[in-house]
C-alpha positions as CSV (number, residue, x, y, z in Angstrom):
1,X,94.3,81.3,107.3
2,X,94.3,84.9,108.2
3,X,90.9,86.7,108.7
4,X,91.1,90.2,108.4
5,X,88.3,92.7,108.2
6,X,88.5,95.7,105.9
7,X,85.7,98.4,104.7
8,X,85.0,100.0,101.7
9,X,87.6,101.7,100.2
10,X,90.5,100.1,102.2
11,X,93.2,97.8,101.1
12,X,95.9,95.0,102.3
13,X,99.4,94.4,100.8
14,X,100.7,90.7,99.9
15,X,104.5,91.5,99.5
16,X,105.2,94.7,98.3
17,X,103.2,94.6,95.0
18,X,99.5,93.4,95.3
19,X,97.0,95.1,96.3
20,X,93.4,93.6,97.4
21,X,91.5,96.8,97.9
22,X,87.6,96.5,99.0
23,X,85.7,98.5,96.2
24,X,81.6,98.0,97.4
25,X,79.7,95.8,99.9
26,X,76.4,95.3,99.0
27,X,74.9,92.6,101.2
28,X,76.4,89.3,100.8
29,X,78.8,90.4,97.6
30,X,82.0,92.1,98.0
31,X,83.4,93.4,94.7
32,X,87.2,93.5,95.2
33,X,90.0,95.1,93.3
34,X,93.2,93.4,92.7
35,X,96.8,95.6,91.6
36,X,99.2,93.1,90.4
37,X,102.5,92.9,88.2
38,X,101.5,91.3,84.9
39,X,103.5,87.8,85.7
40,X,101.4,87.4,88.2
41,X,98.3,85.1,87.4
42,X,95.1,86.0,89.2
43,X,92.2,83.6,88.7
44,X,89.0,82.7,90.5
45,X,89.1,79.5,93.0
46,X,87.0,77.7,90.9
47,X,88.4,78.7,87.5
48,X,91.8,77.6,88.9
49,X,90.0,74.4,90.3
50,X,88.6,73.4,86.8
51,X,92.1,74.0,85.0
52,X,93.9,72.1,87.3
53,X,91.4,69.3,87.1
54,X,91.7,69.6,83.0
55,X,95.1,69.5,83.3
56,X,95.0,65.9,85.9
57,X,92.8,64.7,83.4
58,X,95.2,65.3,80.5
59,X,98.6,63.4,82.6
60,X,96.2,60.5,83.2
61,X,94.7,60.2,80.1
62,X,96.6,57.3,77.6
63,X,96.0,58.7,73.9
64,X,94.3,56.1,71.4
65,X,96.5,54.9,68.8
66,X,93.7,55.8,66.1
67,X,94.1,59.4,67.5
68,X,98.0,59.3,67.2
69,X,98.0,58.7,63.9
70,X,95.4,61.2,63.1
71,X,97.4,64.0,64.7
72,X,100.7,62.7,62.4
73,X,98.9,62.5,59.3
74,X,97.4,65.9,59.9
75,X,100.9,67.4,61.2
76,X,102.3,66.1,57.9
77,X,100.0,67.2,55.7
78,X,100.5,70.6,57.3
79,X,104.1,70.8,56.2
């Protein structure tokens, strides 16, 4: 991990297009400002945490036949 200290008002590059620039300090809360290109996704850790577990607990999950064949019967009454 790198550990870098930076004060209010300055900034640090990852690649050539973000920027992480410090925008207050206020005791123990940093607000942070983040320039990105749009394809990149920026999340918080534990949004990002809580999506990845959804989506683990999707792959794992074995779908109920009951459920199957609620899905096709409502697909085909869509149509």
């Amino acid at each position: 991990m790198l550990v870098l200290s930076r004060k209010k008002g300055e900034s640090l590059m990852i690649g050539g297009d973000i920027e992480i620039k410090v925008l207050a300090v206020d005791a123990d809360i940093v607000k942070i400002g983040i320039t990105a290109p749009r394809h990149v996704e920026v999340l918080r850790k534990e949004l990002f945490e809580s999506i990845r577990e959804e989506n683990l607990h999707s792959m794992n999950r074995q779908p109920i036949p009951e459920e199957l064949s609620d899905l096709l019967k409502r697909n085909i009454q869509k149509k």
